[in-house]
C-alpha positions, -999 to +999 in steps of 0.1 A: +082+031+017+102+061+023+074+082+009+047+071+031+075+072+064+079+107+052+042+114+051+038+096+089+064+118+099+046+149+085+017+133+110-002+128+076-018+096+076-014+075+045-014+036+030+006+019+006-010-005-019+019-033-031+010-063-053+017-097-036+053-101-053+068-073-035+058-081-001+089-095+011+109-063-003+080-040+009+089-054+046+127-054+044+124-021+037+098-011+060+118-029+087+154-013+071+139+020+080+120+012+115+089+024+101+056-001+106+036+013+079-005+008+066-002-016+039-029-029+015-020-063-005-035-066-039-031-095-065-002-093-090+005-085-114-008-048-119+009-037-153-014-058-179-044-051-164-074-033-183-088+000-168-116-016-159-098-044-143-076-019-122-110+004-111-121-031-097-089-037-076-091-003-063-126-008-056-123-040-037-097-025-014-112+008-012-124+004+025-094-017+038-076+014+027-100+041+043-098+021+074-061+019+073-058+059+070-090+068+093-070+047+125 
């Protein structure tokens, strides 16, 4: 979070993508740091998946993410 509150402060726009496990940490901290940023949820876990597995994640969220940035 303090990357993309950084970047937002920078005026550049930007989106995090967290795995459903995190999303209670992801808004503590978003809420710790009075930022209210773009976030994307994707399906945990991320680590064991296959390359092509990952490519399809990213492809499924690909225009939730655009949109997110493009606001």
């Amino acid at each position: 979070m303090h990357d993309i509150a950084t970047l937002d402060k920078r005026g550049i726009p930007g989106c995090s993508v967290v795995s459903e496990e995190f999303r209670a940490g992801a808004v503590a901290q978003s809420k710790y740091l009075g930022f209210d940023p773009a976030i994307v949820w994707v399906a945990h876990p991320i680590q064991n998946r296959s390359p092509e597995q990952l490519a399809a994640l990213a492809d499924g969220v690909l225009e939730e993410i655009i949109g997110r940035i493009s606001r």
